[in-house]
Structures are given as structure tokens and as C-alpha cells.
C-alpha positions as CSV (number, residue, x, y, z in Angstrom):
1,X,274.6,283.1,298.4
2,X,275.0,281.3,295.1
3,X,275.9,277.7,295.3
4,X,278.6,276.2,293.3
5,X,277.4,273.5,291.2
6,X,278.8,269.8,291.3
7,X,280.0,268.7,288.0
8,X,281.6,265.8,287.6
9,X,284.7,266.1,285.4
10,X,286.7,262.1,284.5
11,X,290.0,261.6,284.1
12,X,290.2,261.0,280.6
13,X,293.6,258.5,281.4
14,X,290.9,256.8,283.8
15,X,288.3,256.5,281.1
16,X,291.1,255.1,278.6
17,X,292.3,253.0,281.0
18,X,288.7,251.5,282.1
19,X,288.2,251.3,278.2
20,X,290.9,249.2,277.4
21,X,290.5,246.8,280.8
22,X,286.9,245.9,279.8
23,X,288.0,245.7,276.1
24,X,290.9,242.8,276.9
25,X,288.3,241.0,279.4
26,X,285.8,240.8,277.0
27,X,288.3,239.4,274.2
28,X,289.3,237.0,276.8
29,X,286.1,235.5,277.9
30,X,284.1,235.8,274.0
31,X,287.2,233.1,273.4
32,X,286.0,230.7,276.2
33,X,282.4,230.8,275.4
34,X,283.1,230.5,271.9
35,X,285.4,227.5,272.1
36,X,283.7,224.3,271.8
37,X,285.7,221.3,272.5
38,X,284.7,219.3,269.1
39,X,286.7,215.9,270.3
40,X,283.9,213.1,269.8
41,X,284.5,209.2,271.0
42,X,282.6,206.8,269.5
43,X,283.3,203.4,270.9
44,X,281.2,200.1,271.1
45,X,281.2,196.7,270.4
46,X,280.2,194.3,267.4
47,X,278.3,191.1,268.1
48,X,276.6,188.2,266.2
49,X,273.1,187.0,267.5
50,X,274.8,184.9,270.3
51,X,276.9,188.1,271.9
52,X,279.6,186.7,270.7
53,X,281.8,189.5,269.6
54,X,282.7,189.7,265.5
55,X,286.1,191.0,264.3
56,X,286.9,192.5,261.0
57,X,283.3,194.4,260.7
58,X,284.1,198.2,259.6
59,X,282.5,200.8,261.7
60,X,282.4,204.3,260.1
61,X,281.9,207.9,261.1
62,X,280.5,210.5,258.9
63,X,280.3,214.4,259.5
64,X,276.8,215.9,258.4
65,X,276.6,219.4,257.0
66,X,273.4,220.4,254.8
67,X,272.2,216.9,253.4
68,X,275.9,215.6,252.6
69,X,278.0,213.1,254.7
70,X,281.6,213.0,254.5
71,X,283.6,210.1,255.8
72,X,286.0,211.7,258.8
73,X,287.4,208.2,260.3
74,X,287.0,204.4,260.3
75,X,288.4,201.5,261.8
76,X,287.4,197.6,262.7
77,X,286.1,195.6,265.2
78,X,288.8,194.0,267.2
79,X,289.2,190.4,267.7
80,X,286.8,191.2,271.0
81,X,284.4,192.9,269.0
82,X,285.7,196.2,269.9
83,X,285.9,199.1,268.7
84,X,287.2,202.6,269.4
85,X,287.6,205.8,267.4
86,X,288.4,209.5,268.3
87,X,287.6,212.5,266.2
88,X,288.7,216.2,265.8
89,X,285.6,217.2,264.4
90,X,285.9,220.5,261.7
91,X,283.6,223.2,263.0
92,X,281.8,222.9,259.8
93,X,280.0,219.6,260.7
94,X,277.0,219.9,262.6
95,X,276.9,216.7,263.8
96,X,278.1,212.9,263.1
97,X,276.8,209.8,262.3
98,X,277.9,206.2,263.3
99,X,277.5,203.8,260.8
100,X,278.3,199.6,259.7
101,X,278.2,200.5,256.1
102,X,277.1,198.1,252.9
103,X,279.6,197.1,250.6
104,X,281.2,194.2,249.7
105,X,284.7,195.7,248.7
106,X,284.3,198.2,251.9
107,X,283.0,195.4,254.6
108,X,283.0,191.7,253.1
109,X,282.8,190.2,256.3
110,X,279.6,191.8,256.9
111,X,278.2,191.1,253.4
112,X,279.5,187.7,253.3
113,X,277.7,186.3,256.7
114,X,275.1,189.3,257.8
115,X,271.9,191.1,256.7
116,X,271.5,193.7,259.0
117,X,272.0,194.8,262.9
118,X,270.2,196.3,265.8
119,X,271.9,198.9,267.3
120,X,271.8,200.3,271.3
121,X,273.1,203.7,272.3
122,X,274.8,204.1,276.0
123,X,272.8,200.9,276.2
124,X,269.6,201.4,275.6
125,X,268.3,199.5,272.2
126,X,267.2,202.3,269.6
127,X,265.6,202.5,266.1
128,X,267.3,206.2,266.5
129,X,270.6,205.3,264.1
130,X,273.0,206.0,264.7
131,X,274.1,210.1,265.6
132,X,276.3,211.1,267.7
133,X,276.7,214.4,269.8
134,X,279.8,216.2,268.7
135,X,282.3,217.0,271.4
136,X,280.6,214.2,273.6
137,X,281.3,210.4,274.4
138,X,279.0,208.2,272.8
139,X,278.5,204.2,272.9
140,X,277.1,202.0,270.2
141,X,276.4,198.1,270.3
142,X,275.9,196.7,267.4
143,X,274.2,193.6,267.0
144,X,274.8,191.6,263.8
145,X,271.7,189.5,261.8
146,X,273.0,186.6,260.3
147,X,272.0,185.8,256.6
């Protein structure tokens, strides 16, 4: 007796259909992975030697790409020393830097009475100055040195 043999034959709707499923989820999920939230807070305060908080110091951040720096936002210390800004970083940038910047046209205040500054990141006192993760939340303290 001869034996028929199995063969498996697809329904080529099936197949189109199973094609085009898996086509759409991929599409959908490559956009999830690939969507990095680039909002980055940089908030902190600006003190003198005391911990008394200093107004009217400017506090800068700069996207990094390569070896240049690009100024993306700035803003000064509050009357409390505050300070708070929020960034759309461009996907371009491959990180940012937090900076009190020379200058006496930019920051008089600073040029006028200070020298320099210590700095602490999500308090902890660091010689690391002064990046910041981008898409992240990310404190720094800066402590003035008076002239």
C-alpha cells in the first residue's frame, strides 16, 4: 500500500496576513525603544561661603556634540538662591553641561564679588563639573568664593 505523503501547503492570505501583523508590531514597538525622553531639569541653588543664598548669579546650560558647546538655556539665581531650568534637548547633543560662566558683561555679579565656586551634585561635593544626564533630573549647589 503506498502511503500518501503529508505536505504542508499555507494559505498564502494567512501568510500575507501574518506578514503584515508582525510588520505593524514591529513598527510599533522600534518607535518605543527608539524614543528617548530628552527633557533634562537642572535645578540647584547659589550660595556665598555663609549658605546664604546669592541672587542675580547666571547659571548656564550647554549641549556637547564633538568638542563644541552650544548654549541651549540660562537663567538666574532667584532672590533665594534658586534656580531652575528645563530643557528639550536636540537629539544631536550627547550630553549637557551646567555651568556659572566668566564674564563681566554675562555675570557682573559674580565677577564683581567672587573668584570661584565648589560645586555638589544631588548633594554630594564633586570636582566632577558640572554634566548632566540628558533626559534625567539633576541637582547642582553651587557654592560661591568670595574675592
Amino acid at each position: 500500500m503506498k502511503q500518501k505523503s503529508k505536505r504542508s501547503h499555507s494559505n498564502p492570505f494567512s501568510t500575507l496576513y501574518a506578514t503584515i501583523l508582525f510588520g505593524c508590531m514591529a513598527l510599533l514597538l522600534s518607535g518605543c525603544f527608539l524614543k528617548q525622553d530628552r527633557t533634562t531639569t537642572i535645578y540647584g541653588t547659589v550660595t556665598d561661603q555663609n549658605g546664604q543664598p546669592v541672587d542675580s548669579i547666571l547659571v548656564i546650560v550647554e549641549g556637547v556634540q564633538d568638542f563644541r558647546y552650544d548654549r541651549l538655556k540660562e537663567t538666574f539665581s532667584h532672590i533665594d538662591g534658586r534656580y531652575e531650568m528645563v530643557v528639550e534637548v536636540p537629539k544631536h547633543y550627547s550630553s549637557v553641561i551646567v555651568n556659572v560662566p566668566y564674564g563681566k558683561s554675562e555675570n557682573p555679579k559674580y565677577m564683581r564679588d567672587y573668584v570661584d565656586f565648589f560645586v555638589s551634585k544631588d548633594g554630594a561635593k564633586t570636582n566632577n563639573c558640572c554634566s548632566a544626564s540628558v533626559g534625567r533630573k539633576t541637582k547642582y549647589d553651587f557654592q560661591l568664593i568670595p574675592k
